[in-house]
N, C-alpha and C positions, 0 to 999 in steps of 0.2 A: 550808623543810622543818623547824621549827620543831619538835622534843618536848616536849612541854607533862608531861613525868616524867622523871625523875632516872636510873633504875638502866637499861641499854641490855640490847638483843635481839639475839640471836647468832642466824640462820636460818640452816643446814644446808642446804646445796644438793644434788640429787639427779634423781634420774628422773621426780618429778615437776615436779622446779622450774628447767629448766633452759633454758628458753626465755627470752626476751626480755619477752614480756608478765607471764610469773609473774614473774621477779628483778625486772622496775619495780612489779610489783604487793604482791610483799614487802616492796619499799624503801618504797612509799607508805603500808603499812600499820602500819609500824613498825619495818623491819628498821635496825638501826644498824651490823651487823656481819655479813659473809657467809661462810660456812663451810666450807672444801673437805673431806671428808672421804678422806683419801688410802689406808681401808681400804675403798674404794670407788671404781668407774671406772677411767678409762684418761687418760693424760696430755692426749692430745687432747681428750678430753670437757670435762676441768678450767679448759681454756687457752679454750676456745670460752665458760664460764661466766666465766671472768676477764675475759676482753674483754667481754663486756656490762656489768658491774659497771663496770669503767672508764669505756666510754663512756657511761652513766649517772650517772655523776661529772660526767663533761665537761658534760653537757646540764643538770643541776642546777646544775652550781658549788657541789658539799656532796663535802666529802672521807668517802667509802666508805671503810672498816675488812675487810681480806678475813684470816682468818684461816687456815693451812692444817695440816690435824692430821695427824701422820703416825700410822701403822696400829701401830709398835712389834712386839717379839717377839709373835707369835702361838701360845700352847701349845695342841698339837690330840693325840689320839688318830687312832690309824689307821682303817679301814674294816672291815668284818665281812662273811660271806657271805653272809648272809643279808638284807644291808641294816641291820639293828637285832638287837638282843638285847632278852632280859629279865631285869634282875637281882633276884635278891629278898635281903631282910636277912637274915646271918648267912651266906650263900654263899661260897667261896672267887673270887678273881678276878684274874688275872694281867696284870702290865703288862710289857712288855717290847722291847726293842732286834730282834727276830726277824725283823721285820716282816712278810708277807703277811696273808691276811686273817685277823680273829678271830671269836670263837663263843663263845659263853655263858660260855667257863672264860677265856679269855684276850683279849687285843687289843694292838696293838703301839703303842707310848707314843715316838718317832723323836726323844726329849731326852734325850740322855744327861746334861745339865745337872741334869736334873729326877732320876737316879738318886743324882747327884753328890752332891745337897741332902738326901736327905730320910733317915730316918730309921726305927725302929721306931716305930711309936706316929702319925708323920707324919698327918695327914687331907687327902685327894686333895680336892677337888670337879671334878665334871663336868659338863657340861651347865649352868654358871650356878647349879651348886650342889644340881640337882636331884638327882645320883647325888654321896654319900657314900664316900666307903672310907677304910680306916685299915690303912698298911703294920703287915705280921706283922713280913716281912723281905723284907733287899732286897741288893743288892747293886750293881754300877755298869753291871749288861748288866738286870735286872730286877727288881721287886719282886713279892711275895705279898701279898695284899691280902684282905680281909674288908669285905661289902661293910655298913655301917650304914647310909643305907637306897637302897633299890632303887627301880627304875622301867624304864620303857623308856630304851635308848641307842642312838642311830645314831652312823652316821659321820662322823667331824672332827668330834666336840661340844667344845670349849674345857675347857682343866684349869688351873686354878688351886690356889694349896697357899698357908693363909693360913699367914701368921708366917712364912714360909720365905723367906729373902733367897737368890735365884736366882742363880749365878753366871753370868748373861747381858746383856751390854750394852742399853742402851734401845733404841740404835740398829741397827735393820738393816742389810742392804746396800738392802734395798727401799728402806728409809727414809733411806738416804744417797743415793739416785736421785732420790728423789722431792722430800727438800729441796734438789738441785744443780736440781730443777725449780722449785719454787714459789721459790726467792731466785731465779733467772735470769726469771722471770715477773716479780716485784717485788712479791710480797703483805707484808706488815703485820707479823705475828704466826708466828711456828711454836710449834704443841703436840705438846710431848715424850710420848710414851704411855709405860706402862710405867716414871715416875722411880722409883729404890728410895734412892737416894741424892743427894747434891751432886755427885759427880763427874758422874752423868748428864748435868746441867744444864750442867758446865764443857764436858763435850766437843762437846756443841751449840751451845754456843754459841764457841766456838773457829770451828767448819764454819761460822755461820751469818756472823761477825765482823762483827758489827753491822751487817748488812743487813738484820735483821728482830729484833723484839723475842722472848722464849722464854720460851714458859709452860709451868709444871710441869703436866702433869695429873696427880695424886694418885688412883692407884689403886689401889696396895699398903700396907697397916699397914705394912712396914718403912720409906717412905717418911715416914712418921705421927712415926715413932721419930726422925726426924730431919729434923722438921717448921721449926725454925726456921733452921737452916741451909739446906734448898732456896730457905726463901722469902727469905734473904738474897742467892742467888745468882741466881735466878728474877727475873726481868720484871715475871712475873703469875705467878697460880695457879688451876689450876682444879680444882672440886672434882668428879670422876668417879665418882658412885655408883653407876653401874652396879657395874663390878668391884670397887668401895670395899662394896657394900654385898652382895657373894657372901663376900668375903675374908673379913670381919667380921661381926658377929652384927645385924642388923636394928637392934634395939633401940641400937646406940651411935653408929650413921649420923648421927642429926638432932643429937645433942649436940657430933659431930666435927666437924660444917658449920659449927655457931655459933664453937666454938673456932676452927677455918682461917679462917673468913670476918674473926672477932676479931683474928688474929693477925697477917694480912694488910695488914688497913686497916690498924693501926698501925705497920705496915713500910713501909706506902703503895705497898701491891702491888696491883694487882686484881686481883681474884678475882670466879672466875666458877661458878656453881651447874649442872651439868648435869646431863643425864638424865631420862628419864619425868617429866619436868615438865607434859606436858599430854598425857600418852601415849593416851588416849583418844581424842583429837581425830585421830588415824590412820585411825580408821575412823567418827566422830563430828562433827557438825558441833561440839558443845558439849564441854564435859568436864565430869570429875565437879565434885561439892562438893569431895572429897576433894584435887584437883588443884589446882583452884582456889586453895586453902590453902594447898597447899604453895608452890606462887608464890607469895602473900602474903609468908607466914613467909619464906621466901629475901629478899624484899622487907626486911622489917623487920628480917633479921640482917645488913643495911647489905652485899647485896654490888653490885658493880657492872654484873655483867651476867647475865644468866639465859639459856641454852641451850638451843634446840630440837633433836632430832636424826631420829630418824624423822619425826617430824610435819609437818615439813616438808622434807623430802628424799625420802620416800617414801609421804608421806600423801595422801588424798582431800580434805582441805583444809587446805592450807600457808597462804594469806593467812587464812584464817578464823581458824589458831592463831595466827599472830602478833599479828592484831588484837586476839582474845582477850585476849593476854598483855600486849599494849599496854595495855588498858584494864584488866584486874585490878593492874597495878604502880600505873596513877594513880591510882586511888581506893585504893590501899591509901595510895599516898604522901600522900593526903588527910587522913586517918585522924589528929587529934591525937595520939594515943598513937605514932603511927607517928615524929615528931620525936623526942616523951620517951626512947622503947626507944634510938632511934639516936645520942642525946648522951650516953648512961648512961658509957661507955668513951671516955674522950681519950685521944689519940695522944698519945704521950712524944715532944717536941719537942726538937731536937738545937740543941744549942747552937750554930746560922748566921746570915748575914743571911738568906739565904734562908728559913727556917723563921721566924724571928722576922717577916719582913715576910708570910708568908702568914698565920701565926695572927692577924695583926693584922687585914688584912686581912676575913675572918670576922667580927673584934669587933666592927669599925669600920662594916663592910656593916649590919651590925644597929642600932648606935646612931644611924647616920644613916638608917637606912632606904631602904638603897641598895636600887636595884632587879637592879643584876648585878656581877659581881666581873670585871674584862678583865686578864688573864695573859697579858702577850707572855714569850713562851717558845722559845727556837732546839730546845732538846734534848727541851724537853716536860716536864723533871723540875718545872719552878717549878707546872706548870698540876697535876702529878697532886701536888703539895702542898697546889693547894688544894681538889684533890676530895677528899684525907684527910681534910679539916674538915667536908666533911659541913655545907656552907654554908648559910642558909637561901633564899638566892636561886641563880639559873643563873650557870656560869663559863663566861666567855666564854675559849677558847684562842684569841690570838692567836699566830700563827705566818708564817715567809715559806718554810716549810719543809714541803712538801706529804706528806713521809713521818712527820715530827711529828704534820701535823694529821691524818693517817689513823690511827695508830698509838693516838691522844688519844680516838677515837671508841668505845673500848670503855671509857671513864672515867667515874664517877660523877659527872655532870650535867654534864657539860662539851659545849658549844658550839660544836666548833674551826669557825674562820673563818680562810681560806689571806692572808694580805696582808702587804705587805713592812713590815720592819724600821724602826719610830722612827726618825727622824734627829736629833729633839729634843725636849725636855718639850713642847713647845705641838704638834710634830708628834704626838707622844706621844698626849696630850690629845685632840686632833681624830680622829686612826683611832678610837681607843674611842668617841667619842660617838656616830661617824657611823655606825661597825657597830651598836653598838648599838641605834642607832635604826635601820639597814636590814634589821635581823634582826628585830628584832620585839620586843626585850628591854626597850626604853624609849622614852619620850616627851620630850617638850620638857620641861625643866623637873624630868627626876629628877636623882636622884644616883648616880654608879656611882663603885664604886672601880678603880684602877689599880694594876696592878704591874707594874714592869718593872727591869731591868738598866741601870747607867749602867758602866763606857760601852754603849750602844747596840750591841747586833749582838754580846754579847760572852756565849757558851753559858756558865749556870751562876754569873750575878753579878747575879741579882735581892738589889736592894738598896733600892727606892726604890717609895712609896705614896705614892700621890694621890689626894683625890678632887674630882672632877670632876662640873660643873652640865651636860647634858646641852640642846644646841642654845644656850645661852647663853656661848662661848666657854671653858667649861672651868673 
């Protein structure tokens, strides 16, 4: 099961995709990484979708990456009697603690967090941004509001307040259930919704305590403002345009990707691009030009994994968008320019053995014309050092550590292959050649380089590079 491309595929699991035949048919298509979306379904459902992923692990023998996102603070308005209103600009519009139903003047807003925050002059969004209003005045049981611009609004439509740092944890109780769920399942990954801060990050990852690795999803500007602390505290990072790009003005979305996706790699975080990536494809066998591109471009600003979420969880063709997105990442990673763009920015290398034998590593892969780079790795950190470098050949993650190699599989071009622990340079030697050669990554007679930890078996003391003639003893 061999990808013949670098940046990996996150499929969103759902109501269309949740049988046994779709998840092997996602997997075969390209999926490298499976997506619980826990603002959706019932624990049951999720655990019925885990177990197939799993046992399609077993029957491949390729370690599955399962991701699980929790839903975060949900900010909703209340109901109206009539079902919907109509707001038009310049209108007076009342938000309030009162609660029963509302009518064209008013609606009840059940956050008194959101009173807490906000301000004269404040701007609400609703609906994804579609309904405007900007507080006159307010108080901590209500605000007055004037609506800039209008439309239709029904019931529970989401409210966001960009700039405004909320005084509300990330974490639910929902989403303290739901991660005592996905750790007790044993998924890969939890994504934090809703970070505004570091502290987010700390307190999930305290709950999670290293049973699962913690990715920021960045979907608030306040988050933004305190961009390089998350992502030091953070696992991974994902970049969430959905609500990143209601908060924030359109036009500064594509320029904040490039900077996160930048900021990231050089942290040797991955990061991961989501949202309307192929939104089209929902109801479309194809998608646009326009879509198309934007995969690209996520491509080219070197991130590591790119994220389906309706399109395949709720779409009319979930294997078709993956395949899709499979094949517009390799030919973009074809693309000569597509190297140039992605070597322009090097990583600031920390003065370790570790750092120093992975940049080597890279140099060395190049001047001899290795054909793969083999990373034995316990914790995983040596192998995502050398997907930082952005290599020109595939890294192969060695590991004897099956929640290492699943955890690796959302890593830029990495490999992972599950197999015990060196017990000495020539043992060393022998596992890389002979993987490499039963995966597919070389011949008799290439060159791969090695890295690994002496002593053997020891998390975090990669110190040692080899390279090794492949089928001819090493």
């Amino acid at each position: 099961m061999r990808r013949h491309r670098n940046a990996k595929i996150i499929a969103t699991l759902g109501p269309a995709s949740s049988d046994e035949a779709m998840i092997r048919g996602l997997f075969v298509a390209g999926t490298d990484v499976f997506r619980l979306n826990l603002s959706h379904g019932d624990h049951a459902g999720h655990k019925a979708r885990y177990d197939i992923i799993r046992a399609l692990e077993t029957e491949t023998g390729r370690p599955i990456c399962v991701l699980l996102d929790l839903q975060g603070p949900k900010l909703r308005i209340g109901r109206f009697a009539a079902g919907a209103v109509e707001l038009s600009a310049g209108q007076g519009f009342r938000l309030d603690l009162a609660g029963g139903l509302g009518d064209e003047t008013r609606v009840s807003l059940p956050h008194p967090e959101i009173f807490a925050a906000i301000a004269s002059g404040t701007e609400l969004l609703l609906d994804d941004g579609k309904i405007r209003l900007r507080v006159l005045k307010c108080d901590e049981n209500h605000a007055e509001t004037e609506v800039i611009a209008g439309g239709a609004l029904s019931a529970n439509k989401g409210v966001n307040l960009p700039g405004v740092a909320l005084p509300i944890a990330a974490l639910t109780e929902k989403d303290r259930r739901d991660l005592q769920f996905g750790l007790e399942l044993g998924v890969d990954w939890i994504a934090l919704s809703f970070v505004q801060r570091p502290e987010d990050i700390t307190e999930a990852r305290k709950l999670v305590s290293g049973r699962a690795a913690v990715m920021a999803k960045l979907e608030k500007p306040s988050a933004i403002d305190r961009l390089d602390e998350i992502i030091a505290i953070a696992d991974g990072i994902m970049v969430a345009r959905g609500d990143l790009g209601v908060e924030m003005a359109p036009e500064s979305v594509p320029g904040l990707q490039k900077e996160i996706i930048a900021r990231s790699r050089s942290a040797g975080k991955p990061v991961v691009v989501a949202t309307q990536m192929l939104e089209s494809m929902i109801e479309a066998a194809t998608p646009t030009r326009a879509e198309a591109s934007d995969v690209a471009t996520a491509v080219y600003d070197g991130a590591d994994a790119l994220m389906l979420s309706a399109e395949s969880a709720a779409g009319a063709y979930p294997i078709e968008a993956v395949a899709m997105m499979s094949r517009i990442i390799a030919e973009t990673e074809r693309d000569p320019r597509y190297r140039r763009i992605l070597t322009v920015e090097e990583s600031d290398l920390e003065p370790t053995a570790a750092d120093a034998i992975t940049a080597a590593a890279d140099q060395v892969s190049r001047t001899i014309r290795a054909v793969a780079i083999c990373a034995y790795s316990m914790s995983g950190s040596t192998t995502l050092r050398a997907s930082r470098e952005r290599p020109l050949v595939p890294i192969l993650g060695l590991t004897p550590i099956i929640e290492t190699a699943r955890r690796l599989a959302i890593a830029w071009g990495v490999h992972n292959v599950l197999t015990p622990d060196a017990t000495s340079f020539a043992d060393m030697v022998e596992k890389a050649c002979n993987l490499a050669l039963d995966e597919g990554f070389a011949k008799e007679g290439d060159r791969i380089v090695v890295t690994a930890g002496v002593p053997f078996g020891t998390p975090g003391s990669t110190n040692t590079l080899r390279i090794a003639l492949v089928g001819q003893g090493g």
